[in-house]
N, C-alpha and C positions, 0 to 999 in steps of 0.2 A: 527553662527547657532542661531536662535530666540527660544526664552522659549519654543513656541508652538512645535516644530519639538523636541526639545530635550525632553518636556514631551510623545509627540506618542512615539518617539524612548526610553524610559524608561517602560512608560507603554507595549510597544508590550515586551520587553525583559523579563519583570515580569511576562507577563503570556504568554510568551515560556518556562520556566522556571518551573512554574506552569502547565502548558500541560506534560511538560515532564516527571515531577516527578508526574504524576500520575496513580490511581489504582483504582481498580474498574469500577465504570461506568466512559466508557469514549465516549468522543465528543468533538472531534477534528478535526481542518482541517489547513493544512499547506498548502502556498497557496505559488510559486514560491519556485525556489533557488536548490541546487545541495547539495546531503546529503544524508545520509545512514537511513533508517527505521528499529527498532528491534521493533515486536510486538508478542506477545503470549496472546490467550484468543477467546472470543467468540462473535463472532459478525461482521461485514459488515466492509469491505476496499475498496475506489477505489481509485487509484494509477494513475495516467495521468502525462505521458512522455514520456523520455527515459533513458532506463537502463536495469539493470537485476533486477528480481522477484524469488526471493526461496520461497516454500510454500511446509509444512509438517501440515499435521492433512488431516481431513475430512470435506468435503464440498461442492460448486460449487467455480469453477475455471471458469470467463469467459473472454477472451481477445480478444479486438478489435483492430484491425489496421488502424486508418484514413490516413497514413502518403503513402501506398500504395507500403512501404517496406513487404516484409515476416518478423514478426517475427521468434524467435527459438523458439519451445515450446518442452520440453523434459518432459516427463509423467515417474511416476514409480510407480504402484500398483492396484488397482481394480478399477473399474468405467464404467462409456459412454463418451466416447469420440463424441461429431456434429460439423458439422461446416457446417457456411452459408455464403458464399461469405468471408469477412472480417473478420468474426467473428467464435470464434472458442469455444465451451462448453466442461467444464469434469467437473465428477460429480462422489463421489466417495472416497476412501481414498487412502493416500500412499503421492506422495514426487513429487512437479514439478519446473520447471526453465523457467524463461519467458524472452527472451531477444529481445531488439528491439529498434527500433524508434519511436515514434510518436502511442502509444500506451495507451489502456483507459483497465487496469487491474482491474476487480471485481470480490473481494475474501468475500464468505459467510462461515465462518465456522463453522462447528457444533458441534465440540469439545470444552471442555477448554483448551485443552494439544496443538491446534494446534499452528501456527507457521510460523510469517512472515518475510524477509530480504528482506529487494527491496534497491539500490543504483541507484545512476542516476539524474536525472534534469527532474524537473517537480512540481507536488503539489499531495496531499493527504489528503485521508479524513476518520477519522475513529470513529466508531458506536460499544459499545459492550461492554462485560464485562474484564477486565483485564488488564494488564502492554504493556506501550510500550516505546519508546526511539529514539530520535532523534539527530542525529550529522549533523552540516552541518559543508559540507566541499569548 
């Protein structure tokens, strides 16, 4: 392995490391690889894969299917539920489950108390105020 690869590969670990352990304002984006997301706070996710998605708080929920699988999408509490061809909106508070294939998940939320889990393969991107947490598996 040559200097140059072994400093990227140092450097990217430092500030995964650094992404992980932080709070407050965050701006993040994890790009490839299969891994588990914990996040809680306020502000904008989009999630591009496959896997499953939990989301508890208040907000817009909106999930796209390019892959031309049905996701699951399971709802539990007040809102508007649309959908337009592939693409499916809630809006609203309470508790949802998004599972799928080939799937472009965007969570706005408008709480600070709300609440992310997504597992699966793919990349992510996230915008907002609060903690979050990464494993890859």
């Amino acid at each position: 392995m040559n200097k140059g690869k072994i400093f990227l590969s140092v450097t990217a670990i430092a500030l995964l490391v650094s992404l992980m352990l932080s709070t407050s304002s965050v701006n993040a984006l994890f790009t490839g690889g299969k891994g588990v997301l914990a996040a809680k706070g306020i502000g904008t996710a989009v999630i591009q894969g496959s896997g499953t998605v939990f989301i508890q708080g208040g907000g817009i929920l909106e999930v796209e299917n390019y892959g031309g699988h049905q996701p699951q999408i399971v709802t539990k509490g007040s809102g508007n539920v649309f959908q337009r061809g592939n693409f499916w909106v809630y809006e609203g508070e309470g508790m949802a489950q998004v599972t799928g294939e080939n799937l472009i998940v965007h969570i706005k939320t408008t709480h600070t108390v709300s609440k992310v889990l997504a597992y699966g393969t793919g990349w992510v991107c996230l915008k907002g105020e609060g903690v979050f947490k990464t494993w890859h598996v």
